[in-house]
GUTINU-975895 format. One record per atom (N, C-alpha, C): residue in one letter; atom name; z, y, x. Coordinates in nm, 3 decimals, decimal comma. Layout:
BEGIN
R_A_CA_Z_Y_X .
...
***
This chain:
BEGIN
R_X_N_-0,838_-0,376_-1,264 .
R_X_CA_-0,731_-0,324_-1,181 .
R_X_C_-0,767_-0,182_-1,139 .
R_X_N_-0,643_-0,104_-1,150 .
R_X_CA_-0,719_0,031_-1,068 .
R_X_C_-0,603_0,095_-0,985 .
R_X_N_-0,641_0,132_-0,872 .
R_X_CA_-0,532_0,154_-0,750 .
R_X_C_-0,580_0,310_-0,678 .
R_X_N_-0,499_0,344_-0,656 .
R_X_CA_-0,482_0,457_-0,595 .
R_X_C_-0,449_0,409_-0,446 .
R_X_N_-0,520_0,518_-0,383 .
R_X_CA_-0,485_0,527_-0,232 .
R_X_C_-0,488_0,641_-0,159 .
R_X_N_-0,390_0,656_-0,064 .
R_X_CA_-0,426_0,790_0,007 .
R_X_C_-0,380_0,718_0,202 .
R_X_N_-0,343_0,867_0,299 .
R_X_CA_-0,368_0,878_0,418 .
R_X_C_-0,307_0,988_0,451 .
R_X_N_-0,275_0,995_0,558 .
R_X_CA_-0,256_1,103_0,664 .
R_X_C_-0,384_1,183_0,780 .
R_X_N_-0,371_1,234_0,825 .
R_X_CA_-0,460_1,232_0,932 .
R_X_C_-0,505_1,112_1,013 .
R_X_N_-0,363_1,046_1,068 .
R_X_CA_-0,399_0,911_1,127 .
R_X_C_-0,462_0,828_1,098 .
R_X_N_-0,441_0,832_0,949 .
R_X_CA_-0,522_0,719_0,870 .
R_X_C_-0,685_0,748_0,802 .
R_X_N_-0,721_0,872_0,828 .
R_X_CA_-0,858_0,893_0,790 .
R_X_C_-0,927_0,779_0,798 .
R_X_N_-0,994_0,749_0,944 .
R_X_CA_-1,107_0,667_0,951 .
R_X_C_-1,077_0,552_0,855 .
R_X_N_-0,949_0,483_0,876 .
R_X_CA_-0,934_0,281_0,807 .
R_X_C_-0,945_0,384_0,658 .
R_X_N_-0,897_0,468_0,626 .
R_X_CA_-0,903_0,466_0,479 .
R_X_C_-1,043_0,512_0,438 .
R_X_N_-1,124_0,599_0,502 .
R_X_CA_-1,280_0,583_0,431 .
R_X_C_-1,294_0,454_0,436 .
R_X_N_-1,280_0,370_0,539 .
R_X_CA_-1,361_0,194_0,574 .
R_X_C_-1,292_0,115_0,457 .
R_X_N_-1,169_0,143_0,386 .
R_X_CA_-1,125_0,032_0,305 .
R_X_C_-1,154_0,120_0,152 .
R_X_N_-1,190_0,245_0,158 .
R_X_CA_-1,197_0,304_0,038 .
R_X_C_-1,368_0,235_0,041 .
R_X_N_-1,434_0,216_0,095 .
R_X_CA_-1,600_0,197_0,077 .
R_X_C_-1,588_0,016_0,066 .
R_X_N_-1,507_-0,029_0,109 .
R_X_CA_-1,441_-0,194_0,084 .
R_X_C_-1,414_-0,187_-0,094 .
R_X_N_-1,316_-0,094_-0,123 .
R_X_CA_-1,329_-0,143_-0,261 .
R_X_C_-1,400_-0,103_-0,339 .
R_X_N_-1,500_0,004_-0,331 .
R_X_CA_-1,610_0,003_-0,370 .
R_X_C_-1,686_-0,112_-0,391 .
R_X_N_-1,697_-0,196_-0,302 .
R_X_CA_-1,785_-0,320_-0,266 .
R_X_C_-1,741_-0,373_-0,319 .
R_X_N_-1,579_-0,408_-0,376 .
R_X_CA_-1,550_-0,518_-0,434 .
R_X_C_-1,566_-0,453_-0,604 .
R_X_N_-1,609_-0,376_-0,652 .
R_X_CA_-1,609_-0,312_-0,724 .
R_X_C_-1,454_-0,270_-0,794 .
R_X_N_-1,383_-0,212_-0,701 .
R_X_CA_-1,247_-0,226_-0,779 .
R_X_C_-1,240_-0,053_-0,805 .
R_X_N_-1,191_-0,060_-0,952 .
R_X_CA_-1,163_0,118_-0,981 .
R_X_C_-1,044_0,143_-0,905 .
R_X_N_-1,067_0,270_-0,776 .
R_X_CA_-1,002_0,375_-0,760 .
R_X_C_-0,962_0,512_-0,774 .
R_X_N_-0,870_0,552_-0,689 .
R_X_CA_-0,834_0,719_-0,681 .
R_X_C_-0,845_0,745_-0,543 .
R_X_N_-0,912_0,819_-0,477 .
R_X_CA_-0,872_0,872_-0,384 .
R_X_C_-0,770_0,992_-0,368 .
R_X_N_-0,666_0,944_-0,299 .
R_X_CA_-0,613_1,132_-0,362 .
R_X_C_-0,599_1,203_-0,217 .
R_X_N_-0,668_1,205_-0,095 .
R_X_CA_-0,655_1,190_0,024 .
R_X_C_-0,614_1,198_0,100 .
R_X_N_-0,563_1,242_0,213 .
R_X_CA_-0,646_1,349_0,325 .
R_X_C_-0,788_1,312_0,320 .
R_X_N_-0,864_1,423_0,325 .
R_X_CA_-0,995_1,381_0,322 .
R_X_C_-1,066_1,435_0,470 .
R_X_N_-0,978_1,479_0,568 .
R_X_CA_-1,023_1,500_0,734 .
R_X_C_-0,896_1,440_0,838 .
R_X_N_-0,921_1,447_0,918 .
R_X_CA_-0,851_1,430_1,063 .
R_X_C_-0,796_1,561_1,069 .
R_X_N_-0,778_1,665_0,985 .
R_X_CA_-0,652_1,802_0,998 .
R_X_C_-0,524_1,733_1,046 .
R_X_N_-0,464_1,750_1,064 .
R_X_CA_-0,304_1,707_1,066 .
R_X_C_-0,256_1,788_0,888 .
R_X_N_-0,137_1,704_0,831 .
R_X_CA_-0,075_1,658_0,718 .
R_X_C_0,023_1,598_0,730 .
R_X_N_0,104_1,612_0,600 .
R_X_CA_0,219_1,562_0,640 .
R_X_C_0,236_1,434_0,539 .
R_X_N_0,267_1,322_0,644 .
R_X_CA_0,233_1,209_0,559 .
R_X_C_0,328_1,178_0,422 .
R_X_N_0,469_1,219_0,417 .
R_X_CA_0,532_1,198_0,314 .
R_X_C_0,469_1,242_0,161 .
R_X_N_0,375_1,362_0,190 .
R_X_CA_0,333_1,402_0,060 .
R_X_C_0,234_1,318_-0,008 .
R_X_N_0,134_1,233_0,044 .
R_X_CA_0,067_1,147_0,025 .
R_X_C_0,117_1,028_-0,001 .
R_X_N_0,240_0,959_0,054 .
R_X_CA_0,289_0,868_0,063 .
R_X_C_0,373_0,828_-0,077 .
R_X_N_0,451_0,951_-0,079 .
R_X_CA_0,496_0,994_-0,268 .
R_X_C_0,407_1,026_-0,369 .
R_X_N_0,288_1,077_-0,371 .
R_X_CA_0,255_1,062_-0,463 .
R_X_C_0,176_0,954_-0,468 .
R_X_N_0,108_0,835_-0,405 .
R_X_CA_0,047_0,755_-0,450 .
R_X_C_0,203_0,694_-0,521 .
R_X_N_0,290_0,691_-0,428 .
R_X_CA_0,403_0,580_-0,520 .
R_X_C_0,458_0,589_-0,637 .
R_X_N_0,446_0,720_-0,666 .
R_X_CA_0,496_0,782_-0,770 .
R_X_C_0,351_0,728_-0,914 .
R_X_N_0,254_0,761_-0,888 .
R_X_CA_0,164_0,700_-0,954 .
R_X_C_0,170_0,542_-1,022 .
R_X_N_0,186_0,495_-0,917 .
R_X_CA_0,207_0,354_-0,944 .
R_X_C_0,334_0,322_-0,995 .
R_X_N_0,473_0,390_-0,973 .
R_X_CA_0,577_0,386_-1,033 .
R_X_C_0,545_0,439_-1,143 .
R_X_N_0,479_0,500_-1,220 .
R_X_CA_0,420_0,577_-1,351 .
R_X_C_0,363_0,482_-1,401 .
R_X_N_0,319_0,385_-1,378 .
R_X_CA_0,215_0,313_-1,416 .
R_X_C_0,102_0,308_-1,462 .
R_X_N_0,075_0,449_-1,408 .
R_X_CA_-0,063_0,489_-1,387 .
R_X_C_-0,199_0,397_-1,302 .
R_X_N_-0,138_0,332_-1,183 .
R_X_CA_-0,202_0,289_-1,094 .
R_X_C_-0,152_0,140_-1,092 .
R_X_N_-0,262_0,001_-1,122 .
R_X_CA_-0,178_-0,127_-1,101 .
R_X_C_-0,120_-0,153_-0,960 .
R_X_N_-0,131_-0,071_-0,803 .
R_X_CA_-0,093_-0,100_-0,716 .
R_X_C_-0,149_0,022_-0,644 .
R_X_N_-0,144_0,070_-0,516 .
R_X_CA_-0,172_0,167_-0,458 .
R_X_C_-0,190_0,157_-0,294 .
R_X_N_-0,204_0,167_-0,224 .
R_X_CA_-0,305_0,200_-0,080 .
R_X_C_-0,233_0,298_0,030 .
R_X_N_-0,162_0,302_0,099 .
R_X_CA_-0,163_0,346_0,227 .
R_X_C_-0,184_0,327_0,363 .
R_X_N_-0,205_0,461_0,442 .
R_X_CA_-0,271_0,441_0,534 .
R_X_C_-0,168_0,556_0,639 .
R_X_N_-0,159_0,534_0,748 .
R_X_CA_-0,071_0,654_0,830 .
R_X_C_-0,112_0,558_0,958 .
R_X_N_-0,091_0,653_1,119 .
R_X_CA_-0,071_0,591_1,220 .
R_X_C_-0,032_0,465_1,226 .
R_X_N_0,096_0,487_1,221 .
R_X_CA_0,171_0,342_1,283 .
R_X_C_0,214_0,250_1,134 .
R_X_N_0,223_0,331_1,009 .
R_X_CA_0,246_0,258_0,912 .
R_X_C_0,360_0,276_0,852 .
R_X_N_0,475_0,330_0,921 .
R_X_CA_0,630_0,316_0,917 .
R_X_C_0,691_0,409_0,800 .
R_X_N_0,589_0,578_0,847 .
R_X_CA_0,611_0,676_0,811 .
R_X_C_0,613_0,644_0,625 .
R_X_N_0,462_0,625_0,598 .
R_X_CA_0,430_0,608_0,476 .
R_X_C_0,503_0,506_0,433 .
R_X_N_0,565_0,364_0,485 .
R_X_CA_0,634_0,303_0,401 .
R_X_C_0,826_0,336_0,382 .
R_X_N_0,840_0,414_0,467 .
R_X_CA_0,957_0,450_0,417 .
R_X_C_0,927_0,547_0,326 .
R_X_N_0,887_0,678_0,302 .
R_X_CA_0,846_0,754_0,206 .
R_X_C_0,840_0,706_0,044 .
R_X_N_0,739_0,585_0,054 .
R_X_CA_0,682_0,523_-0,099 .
R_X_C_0,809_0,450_-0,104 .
R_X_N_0,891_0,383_-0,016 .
R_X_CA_0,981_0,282_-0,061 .
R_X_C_1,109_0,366_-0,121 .
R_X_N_1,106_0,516_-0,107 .
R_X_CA_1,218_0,578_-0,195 .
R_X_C_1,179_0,610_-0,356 .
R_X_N_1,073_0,575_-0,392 .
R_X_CA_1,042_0,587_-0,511 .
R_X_C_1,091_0,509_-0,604 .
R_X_N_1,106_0,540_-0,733 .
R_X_CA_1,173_0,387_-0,823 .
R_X_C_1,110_0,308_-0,864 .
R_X_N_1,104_0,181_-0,841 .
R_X_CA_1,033_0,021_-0,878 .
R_X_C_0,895_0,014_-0,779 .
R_X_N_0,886_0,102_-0,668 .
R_X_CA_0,815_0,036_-0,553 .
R_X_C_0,875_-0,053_-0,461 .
R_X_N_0,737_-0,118_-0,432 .
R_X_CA_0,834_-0,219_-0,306 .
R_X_C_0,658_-0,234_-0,205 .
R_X_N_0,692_-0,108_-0,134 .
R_X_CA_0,575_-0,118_-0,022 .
R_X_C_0,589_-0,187_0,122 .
R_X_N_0,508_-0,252_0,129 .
R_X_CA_0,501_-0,317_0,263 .
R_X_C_0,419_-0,307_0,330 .
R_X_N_0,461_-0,304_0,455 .
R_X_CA_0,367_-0,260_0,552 .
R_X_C_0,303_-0,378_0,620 .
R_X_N_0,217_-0,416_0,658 .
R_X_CA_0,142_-0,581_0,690 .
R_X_C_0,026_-0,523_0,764 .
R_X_N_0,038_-0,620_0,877 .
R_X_CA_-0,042_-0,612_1,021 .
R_X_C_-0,135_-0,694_1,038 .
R_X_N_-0,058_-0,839_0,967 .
R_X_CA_-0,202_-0,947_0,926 .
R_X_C_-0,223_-0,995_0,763 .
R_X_N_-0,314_-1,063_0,809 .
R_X_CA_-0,321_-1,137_0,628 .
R_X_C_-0,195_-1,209_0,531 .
R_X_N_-0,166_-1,286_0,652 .
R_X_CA_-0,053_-1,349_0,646 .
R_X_C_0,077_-1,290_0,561 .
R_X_N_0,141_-1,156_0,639 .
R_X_CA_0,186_-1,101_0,601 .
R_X_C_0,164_-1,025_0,463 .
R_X_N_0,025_-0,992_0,464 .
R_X_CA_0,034_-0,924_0,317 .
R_X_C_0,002_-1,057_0,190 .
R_X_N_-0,032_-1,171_0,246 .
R_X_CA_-0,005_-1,282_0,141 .
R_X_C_0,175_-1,280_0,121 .
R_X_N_0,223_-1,306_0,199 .
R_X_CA_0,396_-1,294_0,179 .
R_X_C_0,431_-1,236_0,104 .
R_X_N_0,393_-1,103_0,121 .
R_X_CA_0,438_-0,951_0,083 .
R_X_C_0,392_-0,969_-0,108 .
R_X_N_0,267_-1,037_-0,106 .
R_X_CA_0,246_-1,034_-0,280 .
R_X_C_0,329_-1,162_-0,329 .
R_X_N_0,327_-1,230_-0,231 .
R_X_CA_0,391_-1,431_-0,296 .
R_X_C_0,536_-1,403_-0,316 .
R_X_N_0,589_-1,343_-0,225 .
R_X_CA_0,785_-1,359_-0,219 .
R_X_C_0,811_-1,169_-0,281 .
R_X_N_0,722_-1,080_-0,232 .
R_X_CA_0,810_-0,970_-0,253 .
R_X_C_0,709_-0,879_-0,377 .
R_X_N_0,636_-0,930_-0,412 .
R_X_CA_0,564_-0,858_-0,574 .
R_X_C_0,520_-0,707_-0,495 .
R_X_N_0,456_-0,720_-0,408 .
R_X_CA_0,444_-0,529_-0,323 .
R_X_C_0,334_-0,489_-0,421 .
R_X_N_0,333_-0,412_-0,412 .
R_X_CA_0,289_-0,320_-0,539 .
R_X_C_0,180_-0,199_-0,452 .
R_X_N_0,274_-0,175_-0,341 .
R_X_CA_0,198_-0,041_-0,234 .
R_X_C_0,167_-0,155_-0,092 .
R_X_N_0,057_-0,140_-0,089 .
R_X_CA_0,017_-0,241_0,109 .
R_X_C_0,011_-0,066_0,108 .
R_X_N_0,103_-0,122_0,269 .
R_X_CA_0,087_-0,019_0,409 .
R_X_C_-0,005_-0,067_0,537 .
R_X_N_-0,079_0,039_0,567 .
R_X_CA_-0,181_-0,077_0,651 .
R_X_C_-0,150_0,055_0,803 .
R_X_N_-0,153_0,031_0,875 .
R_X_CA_-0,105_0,125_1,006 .
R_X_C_-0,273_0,137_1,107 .
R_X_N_-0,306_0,238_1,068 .
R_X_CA_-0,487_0,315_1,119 .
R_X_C_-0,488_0,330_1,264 .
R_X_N_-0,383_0,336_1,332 .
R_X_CA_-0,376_0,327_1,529 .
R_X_C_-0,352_0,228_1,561 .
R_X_N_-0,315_0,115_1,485 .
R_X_CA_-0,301_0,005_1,526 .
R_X_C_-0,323_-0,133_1,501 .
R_X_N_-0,463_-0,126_1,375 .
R_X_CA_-0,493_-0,259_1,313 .
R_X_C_-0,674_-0,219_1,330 .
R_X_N_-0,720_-0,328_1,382 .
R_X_CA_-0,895_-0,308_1,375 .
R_X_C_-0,966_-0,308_1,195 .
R_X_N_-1,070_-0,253_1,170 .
R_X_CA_-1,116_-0,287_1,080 .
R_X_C_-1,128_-0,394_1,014 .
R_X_N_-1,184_-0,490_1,096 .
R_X_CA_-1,177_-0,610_1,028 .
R_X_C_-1,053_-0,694_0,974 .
R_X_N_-0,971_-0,634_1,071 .
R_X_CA_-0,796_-0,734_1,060 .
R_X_C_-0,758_-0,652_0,949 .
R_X_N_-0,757_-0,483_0,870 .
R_X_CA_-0,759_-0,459_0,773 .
R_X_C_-0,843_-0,466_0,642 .
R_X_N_-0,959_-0,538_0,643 .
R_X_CA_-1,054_-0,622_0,549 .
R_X_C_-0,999_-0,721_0,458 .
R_X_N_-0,960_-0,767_0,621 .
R_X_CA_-0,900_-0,910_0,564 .
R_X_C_-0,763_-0,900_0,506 .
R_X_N_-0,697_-0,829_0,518 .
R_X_CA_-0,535_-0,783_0,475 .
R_X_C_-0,578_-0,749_0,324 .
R_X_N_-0,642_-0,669_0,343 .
R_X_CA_-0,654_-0,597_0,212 .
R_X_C_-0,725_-0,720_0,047 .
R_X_N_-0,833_-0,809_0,154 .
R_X_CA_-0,844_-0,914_0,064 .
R_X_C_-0,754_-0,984_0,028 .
R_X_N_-0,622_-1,025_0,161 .
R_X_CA_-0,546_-1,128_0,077 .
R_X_C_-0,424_-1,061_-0,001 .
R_X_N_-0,411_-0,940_0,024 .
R_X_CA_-0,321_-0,877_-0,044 .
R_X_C_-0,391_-0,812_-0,217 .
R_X_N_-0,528_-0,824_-0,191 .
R_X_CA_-0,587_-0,787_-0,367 .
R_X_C_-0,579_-0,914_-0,448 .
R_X_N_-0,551_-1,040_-0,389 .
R_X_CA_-0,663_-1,166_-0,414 .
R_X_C_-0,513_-1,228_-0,435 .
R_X_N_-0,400_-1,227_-0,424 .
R_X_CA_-0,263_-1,282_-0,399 .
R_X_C_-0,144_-1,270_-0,509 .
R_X_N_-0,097_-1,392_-0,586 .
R_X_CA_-0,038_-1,363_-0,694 .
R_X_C_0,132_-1,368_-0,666 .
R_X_N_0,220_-1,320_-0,720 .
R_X_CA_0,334_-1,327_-0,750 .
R_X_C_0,416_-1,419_-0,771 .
R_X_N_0,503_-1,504_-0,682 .
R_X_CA_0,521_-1,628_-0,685 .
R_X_C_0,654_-1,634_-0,812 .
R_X_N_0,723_-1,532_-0,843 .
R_X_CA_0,801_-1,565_-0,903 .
R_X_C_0,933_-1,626_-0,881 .
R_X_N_1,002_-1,700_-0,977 .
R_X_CA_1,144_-1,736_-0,981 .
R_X_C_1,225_-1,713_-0,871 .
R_X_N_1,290_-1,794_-0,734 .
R_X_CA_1,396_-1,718_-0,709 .
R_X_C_1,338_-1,583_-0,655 .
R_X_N_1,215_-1,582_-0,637 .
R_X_CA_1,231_-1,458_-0,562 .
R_X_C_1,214_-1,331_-0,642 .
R_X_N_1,227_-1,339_-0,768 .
R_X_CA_1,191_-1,245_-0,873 .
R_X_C_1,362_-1,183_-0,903 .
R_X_N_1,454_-1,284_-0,923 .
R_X_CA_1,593_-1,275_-0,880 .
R_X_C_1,562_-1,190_-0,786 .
R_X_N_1,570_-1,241_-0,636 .
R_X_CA_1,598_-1,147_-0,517 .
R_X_C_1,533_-0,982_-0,559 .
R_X_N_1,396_-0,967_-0,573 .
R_X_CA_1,371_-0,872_-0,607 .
R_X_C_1,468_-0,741_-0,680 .
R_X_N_1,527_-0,798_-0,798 .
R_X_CA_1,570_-0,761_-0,890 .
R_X_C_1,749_-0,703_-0,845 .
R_X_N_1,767_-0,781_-0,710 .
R_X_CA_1,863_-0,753_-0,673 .
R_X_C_1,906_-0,587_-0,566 .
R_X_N_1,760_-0,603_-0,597 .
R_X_CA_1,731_-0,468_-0,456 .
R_X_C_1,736_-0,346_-0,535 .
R_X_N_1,640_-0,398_-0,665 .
R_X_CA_1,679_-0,265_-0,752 .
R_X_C_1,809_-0,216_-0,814 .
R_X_N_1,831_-0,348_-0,856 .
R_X_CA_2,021_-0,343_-0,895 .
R_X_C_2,056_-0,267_-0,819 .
R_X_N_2,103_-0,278_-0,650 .
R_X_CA_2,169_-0,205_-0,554 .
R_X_C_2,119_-0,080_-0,522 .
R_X_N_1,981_-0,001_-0,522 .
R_X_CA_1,959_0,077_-0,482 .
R_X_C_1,969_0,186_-0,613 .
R_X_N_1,915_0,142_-0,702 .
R_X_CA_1,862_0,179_-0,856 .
R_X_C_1,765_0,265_-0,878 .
R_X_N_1,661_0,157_-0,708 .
R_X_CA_1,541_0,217_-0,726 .
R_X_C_1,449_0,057_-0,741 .
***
């Protein structure tokens, strides 16, 4: 698998801590960054990881911003992303079982390290449940014709 990830300013710190996480899990990445606490503007980061992964360059991709919101509206205008933003595990199991997410949004002011560890495991580790919800999926792109 190989995934791209990036950040905003907000998201510096969780994204070194989950970029040195998949290291550990040995998973090939990209960093494409912010690589300080400068201020940035999160849409530019946010599009191009999505855009990557809409390329199919990247099997899935990584964001990181303050609150989370920013970066997932951004990646979710791209065509054939479907980023979600997930606060617990839970959620990013959902997010791979019913909605095939492709981009986890993980929000850096407001999730501890560890509660993003664990997100990030069940969202790497989590398969695609398929049938009706592969329909539903398919319906979003239909309507948007993204």
């Amino acid at each position: 698998m190989k995934v791209i990830i990036g950040c905003d300013h907000a998201g510096f710190d969780l994204k070194e801590y989950i970029a040195e996480e998949l290291r550990n899990l040995n998973i090939d990445f990209e960093d494409i960054g912010t690589f300080s606490e400068d201020s940035v503007d999160y849409p530019d980061y946010g599009i191009k990881v999505a855009e990557g992964v809409s390329a199919g360059n990247f099997e899935k991709g990584i964001l990181i911003c303050g609150a989370g919101i920013g970066m997932s509206i951004a990646a979710n205008k791209v065509k054939k992303i479907r980023a979600a933003l997930c606060m617990t595990p839970e959620q990013a199991e959902l997010s791979r079982q019913h909605n095939d997410s492709n981009v986890l949004v993980m929000a850096g002011r407001l999730i501890g390290k560890e509660t993003a560890k664990e997100i990030l495991n069940k969202w790497l580790n989590t398969g695609f449940e398929g049938g009706r919800h592969e329909k539903r999926i398919n319906k979003i792109h239909d309507l948007t014709g993204i």
